[in-house]
N, C-alpha and C positions, 0 to 999 in steps of 0.2 A: 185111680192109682191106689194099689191097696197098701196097707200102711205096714211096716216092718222094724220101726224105728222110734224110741219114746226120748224125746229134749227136757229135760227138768230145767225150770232157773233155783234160784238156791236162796235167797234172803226173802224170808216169809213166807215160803212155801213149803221148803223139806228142814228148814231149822228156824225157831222164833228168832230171828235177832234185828228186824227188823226197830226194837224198841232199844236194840243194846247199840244202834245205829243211830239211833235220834238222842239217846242219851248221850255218846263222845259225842255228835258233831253240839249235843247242847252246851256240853263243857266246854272245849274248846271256842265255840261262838262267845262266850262269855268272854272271852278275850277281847274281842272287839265290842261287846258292849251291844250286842244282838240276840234278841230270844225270839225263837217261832213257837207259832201257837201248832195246835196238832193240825190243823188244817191245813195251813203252810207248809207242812213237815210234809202230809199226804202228796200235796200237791207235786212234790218232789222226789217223790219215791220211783225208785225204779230206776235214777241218773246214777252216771259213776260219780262220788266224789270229788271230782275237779268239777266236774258241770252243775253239780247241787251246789258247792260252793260259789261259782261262776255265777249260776243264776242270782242268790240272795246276796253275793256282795256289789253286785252291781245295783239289786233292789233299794240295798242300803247304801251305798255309796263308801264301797270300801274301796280302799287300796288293790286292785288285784294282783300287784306285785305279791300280796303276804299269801294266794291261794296255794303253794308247790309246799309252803309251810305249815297251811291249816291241814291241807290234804295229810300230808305224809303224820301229821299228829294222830289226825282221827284214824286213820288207818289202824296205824300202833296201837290206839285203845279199844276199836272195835277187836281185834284179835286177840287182845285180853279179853277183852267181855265175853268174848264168844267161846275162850278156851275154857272159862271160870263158868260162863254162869249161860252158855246155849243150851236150850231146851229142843229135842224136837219135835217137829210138829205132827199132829195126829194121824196115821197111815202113811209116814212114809215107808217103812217096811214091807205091807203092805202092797202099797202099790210097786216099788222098785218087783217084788215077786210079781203082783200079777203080770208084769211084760218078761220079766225073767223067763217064767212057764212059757213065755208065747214066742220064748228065743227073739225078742227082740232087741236090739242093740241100742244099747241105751248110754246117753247121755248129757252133761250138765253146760248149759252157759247161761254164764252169771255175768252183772258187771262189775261184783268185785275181782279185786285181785286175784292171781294164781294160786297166793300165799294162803287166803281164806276160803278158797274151794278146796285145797289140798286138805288143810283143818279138818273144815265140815265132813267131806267124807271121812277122813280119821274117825272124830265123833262121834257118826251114826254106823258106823263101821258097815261102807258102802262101797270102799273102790275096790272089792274087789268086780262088783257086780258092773262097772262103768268101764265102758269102752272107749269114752272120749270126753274131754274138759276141756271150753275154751271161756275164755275171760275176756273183756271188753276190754280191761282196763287202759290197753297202748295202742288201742285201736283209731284211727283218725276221729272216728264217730260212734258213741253207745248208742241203746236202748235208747227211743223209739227205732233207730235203723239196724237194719234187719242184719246187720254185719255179723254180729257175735252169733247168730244162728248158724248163719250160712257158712261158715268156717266151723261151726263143728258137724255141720251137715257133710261139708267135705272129708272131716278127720274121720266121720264114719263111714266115709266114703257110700254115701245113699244121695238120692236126689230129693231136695224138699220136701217134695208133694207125697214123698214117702213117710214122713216127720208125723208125728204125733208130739204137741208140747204142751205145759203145764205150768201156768202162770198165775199171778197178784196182784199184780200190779199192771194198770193200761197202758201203762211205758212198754210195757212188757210184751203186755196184748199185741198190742199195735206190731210190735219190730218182728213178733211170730207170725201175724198175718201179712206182715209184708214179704218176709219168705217166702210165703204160696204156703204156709204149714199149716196144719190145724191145727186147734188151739185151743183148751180146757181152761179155762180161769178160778181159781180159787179163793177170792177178796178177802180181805181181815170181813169181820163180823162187823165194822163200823160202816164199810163201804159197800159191800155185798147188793145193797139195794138202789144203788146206780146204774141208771142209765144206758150209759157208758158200753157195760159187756153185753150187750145183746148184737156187739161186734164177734163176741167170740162164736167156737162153736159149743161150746157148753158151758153153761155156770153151778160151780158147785161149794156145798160148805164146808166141805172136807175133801183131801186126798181120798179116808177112807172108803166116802160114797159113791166112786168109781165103781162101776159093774159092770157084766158081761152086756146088758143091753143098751149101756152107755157107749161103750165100745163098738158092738155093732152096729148101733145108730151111727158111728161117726166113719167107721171103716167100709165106705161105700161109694 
């Protein structure tokens, strides 16, 4: 099935905030009287919000009546941080052109909010080039399930297997190969030498190292 179609996810891939993301939820945790070490933090990336909090206040044994209050906190600061102080990350321009050229129809699911993919493209001054955003965030189930895919695979009205995506995270990984999509992984520099993505169909250290024989290796 030949590929017509490129899915970006959006935290740590087309904009740094992956760190402005562990930063509120550190402030915030400070509430309760909880710090994660950067491993912990990892191990967690890629969940929406309720389920990264879910997961470590049952770790710790918090109340999880207070998670609808930590969430909606952290939120509010990650979108200051992200308005003040996102950086983007290297090729994404880039790469949005190289499928642009190739008229492929392109677009983003994240599991942040709607409010913070709207942003980000703002930011990187991107929507005009995106034909569909869908967001995990009120979905029954995020990243790892392949939900938030497949609902923007519908909004670009294409069938999976026609998908081409680009991820960071194995949370990530995983819910794009569970769609039937292919899938490029991009890791921070800490994790890169993991195991892990030799699930994907390519690993690379940039957006920008994306090339025509990368692409043709995988459009086949």
């Amino acid at each position: 099935m030949q590929l017509n179609t490129v899915i970006f996810d959006m935290d740590g891939l087309l904009i740094d905030s992956e760190p402005l993301w562990a930063d509120a939820a550190d402030e915030i945790l400070k509430d309760y009287q909880v710090s994660l070490t950067k491993q912990q933090y990892i191990q967690t990336t890629g969940l929406r919000t309720k389920e990264f909090l879910s997961y470590w206040f049952n770790f710790f044994k918090i109340n999880p009546i207070e998670i609808p209050t930590a969430e909606e906190k952290i939120i509010k600061l990650v979108l200051y941080k992200v308005a003040h102080y996102g950086k983007i990350m290297p090729g994404v321009h880039y790469i949005i052109d190289f499928f642009h050229q190739r008229n492929f129809k392109i677009g983003v699911a994240s599991s942040s909010p709607q409010e913070l993919i709207d942003l980000v493209a703002d930011i990187l001054q991107i929507k005009k080039y995106l034909h569909a955003t869908a967001s995990a965030e009120e979905l029954p189930y995020g990243k790892p399930h392949p939900q938030v895919y497949l609902n923007c695979a519908e909004q670009l009205q294409v069938e999976p297997g026609n998908c081409i995506c680009f991820e960071d995270s194995f949370n990530g990984m995983i819910a794009a190969k569970a769609a039937k999509m292919k899938c490029v992984v991009v890791p921070s520099h800490e994790q890169i030498a993991a195991l892990h993505w030799h699930a994907a169909d390519l690993k690379l250290s940039s957006l920008q190292n994306f090339g025509e024989l990368h692409f043709n290796n995988i459009n086949q």
